[in-house]
KOLNU-604065 format. One record per residue (C-alpha): residue number from 1; residue in one letter; x, y, z. Coordinates in steps of 0.2 Angstrom, whole numbers, plus 5000, padded with zeros to 4 digits. Example, Ala and Ser with C-alpha at 12.3 -4.5 7.8 and 13.67 -1.06 7.14 Angstrom:
<sites>
+-----+------+------+------+------+
: seq : type :   xx :   yy :   zz :
+-----+------+------+------+------+
:   1 :    A : 5062 : 4978 : 5039 :
:   2 :    S : 5068 : 4995 : 5036 :
+-----+------+------+------+------+
</sites>
This chain:
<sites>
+-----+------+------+------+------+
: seq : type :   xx :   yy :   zz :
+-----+------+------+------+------+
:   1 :    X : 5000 : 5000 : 5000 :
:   2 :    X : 5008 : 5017 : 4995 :
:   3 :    X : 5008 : 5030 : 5004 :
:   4 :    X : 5004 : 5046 : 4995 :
:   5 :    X : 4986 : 5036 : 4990 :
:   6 :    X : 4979 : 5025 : 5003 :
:   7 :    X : 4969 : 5015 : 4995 :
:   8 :    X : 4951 : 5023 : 4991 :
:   9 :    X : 4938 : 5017 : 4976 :
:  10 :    X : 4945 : 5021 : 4958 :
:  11 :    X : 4939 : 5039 : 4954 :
:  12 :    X : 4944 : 5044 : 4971 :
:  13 :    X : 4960 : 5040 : 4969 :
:  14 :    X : 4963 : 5048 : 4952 :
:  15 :    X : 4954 : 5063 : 4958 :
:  16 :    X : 4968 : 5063 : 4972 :
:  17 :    X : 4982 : 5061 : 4960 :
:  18 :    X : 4977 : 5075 : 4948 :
:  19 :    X : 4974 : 5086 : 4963 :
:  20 :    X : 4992 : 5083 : 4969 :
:  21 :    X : 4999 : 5086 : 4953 :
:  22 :    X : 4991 : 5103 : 4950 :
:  23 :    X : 4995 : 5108 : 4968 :
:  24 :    X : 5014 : 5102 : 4964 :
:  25 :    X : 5015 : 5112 : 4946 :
:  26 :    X : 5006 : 5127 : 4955 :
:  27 :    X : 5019 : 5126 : 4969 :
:  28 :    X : 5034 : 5126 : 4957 :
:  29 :    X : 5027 : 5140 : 4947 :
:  30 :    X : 5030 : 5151 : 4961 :
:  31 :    X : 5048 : 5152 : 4959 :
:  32 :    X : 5048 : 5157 : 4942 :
:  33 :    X : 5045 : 5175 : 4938 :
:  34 :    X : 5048 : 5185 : 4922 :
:  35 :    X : 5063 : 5198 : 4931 :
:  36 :    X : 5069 : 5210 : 4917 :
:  37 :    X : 5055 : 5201 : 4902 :
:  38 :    X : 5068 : 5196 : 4892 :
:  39 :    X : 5080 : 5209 : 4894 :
:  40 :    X : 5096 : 5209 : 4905 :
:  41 :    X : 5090 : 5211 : 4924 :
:  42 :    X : 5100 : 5229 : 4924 :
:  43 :    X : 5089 : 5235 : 4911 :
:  44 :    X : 5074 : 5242 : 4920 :
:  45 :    X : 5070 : 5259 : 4913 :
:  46 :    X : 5069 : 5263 : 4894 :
:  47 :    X : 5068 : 5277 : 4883 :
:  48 :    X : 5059 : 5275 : 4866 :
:  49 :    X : 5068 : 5286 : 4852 :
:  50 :    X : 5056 : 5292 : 4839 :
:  51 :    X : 5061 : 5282 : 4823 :
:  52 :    X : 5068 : 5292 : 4809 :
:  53 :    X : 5053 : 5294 : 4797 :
:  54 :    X : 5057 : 5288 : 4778 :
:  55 :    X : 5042 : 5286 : 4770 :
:  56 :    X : 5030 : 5297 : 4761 :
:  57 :    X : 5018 : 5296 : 4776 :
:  58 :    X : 5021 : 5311 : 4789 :
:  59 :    X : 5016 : 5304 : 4808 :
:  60 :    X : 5017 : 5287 : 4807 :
:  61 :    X : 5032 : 5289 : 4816 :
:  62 :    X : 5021 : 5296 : 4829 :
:  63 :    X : 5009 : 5281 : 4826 :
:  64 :    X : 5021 : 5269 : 4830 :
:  65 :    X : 5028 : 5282 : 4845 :
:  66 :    X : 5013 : 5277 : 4854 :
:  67 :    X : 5013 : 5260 : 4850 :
:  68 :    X : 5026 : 5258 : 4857 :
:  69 :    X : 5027 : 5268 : 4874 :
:  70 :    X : 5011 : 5258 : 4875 :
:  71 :    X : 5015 : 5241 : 4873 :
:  72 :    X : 5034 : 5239 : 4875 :
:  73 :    X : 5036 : 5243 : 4893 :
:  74 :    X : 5022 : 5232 : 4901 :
:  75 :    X : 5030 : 5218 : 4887 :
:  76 :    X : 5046 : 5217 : 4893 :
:  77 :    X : 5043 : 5222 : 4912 :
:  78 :    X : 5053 : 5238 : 4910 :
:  79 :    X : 5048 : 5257 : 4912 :
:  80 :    X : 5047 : 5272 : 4903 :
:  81 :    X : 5059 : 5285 : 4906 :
:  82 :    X : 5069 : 5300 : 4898 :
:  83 :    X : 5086 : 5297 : 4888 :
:  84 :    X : 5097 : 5305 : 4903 :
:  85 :    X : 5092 : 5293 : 4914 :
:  86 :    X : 5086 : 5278 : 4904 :
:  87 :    X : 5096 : 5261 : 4906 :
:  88 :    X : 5091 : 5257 : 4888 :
:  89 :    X : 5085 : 5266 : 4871 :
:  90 :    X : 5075 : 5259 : 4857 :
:  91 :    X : 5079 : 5269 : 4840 :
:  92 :    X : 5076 : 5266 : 4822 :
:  93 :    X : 5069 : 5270 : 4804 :
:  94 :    X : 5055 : 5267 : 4796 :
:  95 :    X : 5060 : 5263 : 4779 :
:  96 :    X : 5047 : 5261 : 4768 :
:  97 :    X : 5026 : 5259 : 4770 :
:  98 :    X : 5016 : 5255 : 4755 :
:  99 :    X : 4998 : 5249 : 4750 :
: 100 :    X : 4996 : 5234 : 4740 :
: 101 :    X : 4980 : 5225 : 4733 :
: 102 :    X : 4980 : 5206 : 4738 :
: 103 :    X : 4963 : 5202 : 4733 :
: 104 :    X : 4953 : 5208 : 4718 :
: 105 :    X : 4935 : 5205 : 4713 :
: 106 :    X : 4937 : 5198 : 4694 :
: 107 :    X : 4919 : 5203 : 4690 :
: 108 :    X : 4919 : 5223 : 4685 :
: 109 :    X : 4907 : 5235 : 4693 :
: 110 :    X : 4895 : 5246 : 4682 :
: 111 :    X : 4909 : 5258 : 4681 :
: 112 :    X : 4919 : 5244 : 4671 :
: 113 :    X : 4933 : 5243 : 4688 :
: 114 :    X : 4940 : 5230 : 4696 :
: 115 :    X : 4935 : 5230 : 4713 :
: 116 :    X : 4946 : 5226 : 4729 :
: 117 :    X : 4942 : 5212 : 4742 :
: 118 :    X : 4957 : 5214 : 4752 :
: 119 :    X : 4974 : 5225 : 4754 :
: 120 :    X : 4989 : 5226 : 4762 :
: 121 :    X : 5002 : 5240 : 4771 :
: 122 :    X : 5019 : 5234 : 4771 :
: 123 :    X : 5031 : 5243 : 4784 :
: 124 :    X : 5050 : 5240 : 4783 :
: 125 :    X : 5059 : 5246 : 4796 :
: 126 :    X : 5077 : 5243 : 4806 :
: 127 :    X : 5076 : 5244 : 4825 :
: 128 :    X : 5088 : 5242 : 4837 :
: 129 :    X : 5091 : 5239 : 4857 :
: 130 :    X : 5104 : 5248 : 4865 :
: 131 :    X : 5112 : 5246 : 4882 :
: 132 :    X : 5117 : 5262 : 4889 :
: 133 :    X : 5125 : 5256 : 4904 :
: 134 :    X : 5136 : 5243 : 4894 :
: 135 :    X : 5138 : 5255 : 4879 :
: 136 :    X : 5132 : 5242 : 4868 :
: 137 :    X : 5117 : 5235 : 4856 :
: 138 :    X : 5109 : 5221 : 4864 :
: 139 :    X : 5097 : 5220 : 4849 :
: 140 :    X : 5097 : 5225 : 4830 :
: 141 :    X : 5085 : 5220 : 4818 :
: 142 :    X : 5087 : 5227 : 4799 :
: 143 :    X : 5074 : 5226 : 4786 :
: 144 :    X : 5061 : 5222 : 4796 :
: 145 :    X : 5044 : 5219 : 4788 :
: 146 :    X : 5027 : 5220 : 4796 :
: 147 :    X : 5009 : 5217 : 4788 :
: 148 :    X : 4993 : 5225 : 4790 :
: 149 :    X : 4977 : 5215 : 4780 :
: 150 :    X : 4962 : 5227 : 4779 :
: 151 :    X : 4948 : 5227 : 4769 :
: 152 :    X : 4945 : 5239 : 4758 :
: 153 :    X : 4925 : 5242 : 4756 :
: 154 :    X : 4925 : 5242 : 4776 :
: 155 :    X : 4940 : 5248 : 4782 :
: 156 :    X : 4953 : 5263 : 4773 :
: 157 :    X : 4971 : 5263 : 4772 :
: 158 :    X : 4973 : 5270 : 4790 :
: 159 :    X : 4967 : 5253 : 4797 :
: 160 :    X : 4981 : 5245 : 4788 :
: 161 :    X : 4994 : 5256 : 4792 :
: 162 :    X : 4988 : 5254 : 4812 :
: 163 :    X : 4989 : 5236 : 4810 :
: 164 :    X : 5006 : 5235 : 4802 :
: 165 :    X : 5010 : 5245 : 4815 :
: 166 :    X : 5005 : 5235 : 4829 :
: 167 :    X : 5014 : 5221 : 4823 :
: 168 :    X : 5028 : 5231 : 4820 :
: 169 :    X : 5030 : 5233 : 4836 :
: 170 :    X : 5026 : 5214 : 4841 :
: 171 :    X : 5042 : 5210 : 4831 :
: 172 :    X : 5051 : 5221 : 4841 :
: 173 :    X : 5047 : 5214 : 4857 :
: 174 :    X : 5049 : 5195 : 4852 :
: 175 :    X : 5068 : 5203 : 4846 :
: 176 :    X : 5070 : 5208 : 4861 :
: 177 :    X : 5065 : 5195 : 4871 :
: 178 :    X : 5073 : 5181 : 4859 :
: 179 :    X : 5091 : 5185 : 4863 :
: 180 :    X : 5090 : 5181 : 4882 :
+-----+------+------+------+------+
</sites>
């Protein structure tokens, strides 16, 4: 007779042995934290650069400004904070952002065009992670691409630019937390 399950009827038992399993993988858990969210453990406040602005589109380096400050900081469990005192600065470019049709309706309207079922913003860009403290780069991404799908008849081109922005952004974080 074992110990850990005295012997009880069938469903009992296995009730007692999932309970004791979840109670052991919920005690383990508590060990593990997420100190630093991917990025060096000194790295606790950042400051986010605007990116240089290459495309024909003014403000959508302040789109993705935003972006950013909103979602990088709770992502990698860092803070906000001005250059001077920052541990770490995120800089880049935005390289090039352009509309592109993905989807076309082959039957013309009464107007004789082409319709659009779906279309695309692509967004290059190059991003880098830099370590103040250490005087290094502790991430660089070059020619970076990000996608934003919209649908024409129900959304405009802003909605894809927003969305390609948004995952901009994504790629930057999964960088940054890829290298530790």
């Amino acid at each position: 007779m074992s110990l850990a399950f005295p012997k009880r009827p069938g469903i009992r038992r296995a009730l007692d042995a999932v309970l004791l399993a979840a109670f052991l993988t919920l005690l383990s858990g508590c060990n593990y934290s997420f100190t630093g969210g991917g990025l060096p453990q000194h790295i606790r406040r950042v400051y986010i650069e605007p990116f240089e602005n290459e495309t024909p589109y003014p403000g959508l380096e302040s789109l993705l400004l935003r972006e950013l400050q909103d979602r990088f900081p709770g992502s990698l469990g860092v803070r906000l904070a001005s250059q001077s005192s920052a541990d770490a600065i995120v800089r880049g470019k935005l390289k090039s952002a352009e509309e592109q049709t993905t989807n076309i309706n082959p039957n013309t309207d009464a107007s004789g065009r082409i319709g659009r079922l779906e279309a695309q913003v692509q967004v290059s860009f190059d991003a880098e992670i830099y370590d103040v403290q250490n005087d290094k780069v502790l991430w660089r991404g070059n020619s970076i691409t990000a996608l934003g799908a919209f649908n024409p008849n129900t959304e405009d081109v802003d909605d894809g630019r927003r969305k390609a922005l948004q995952q901009a952004v994504q790629r930057l974080i999964e960088g940054a937390q890829s290298q530790w």
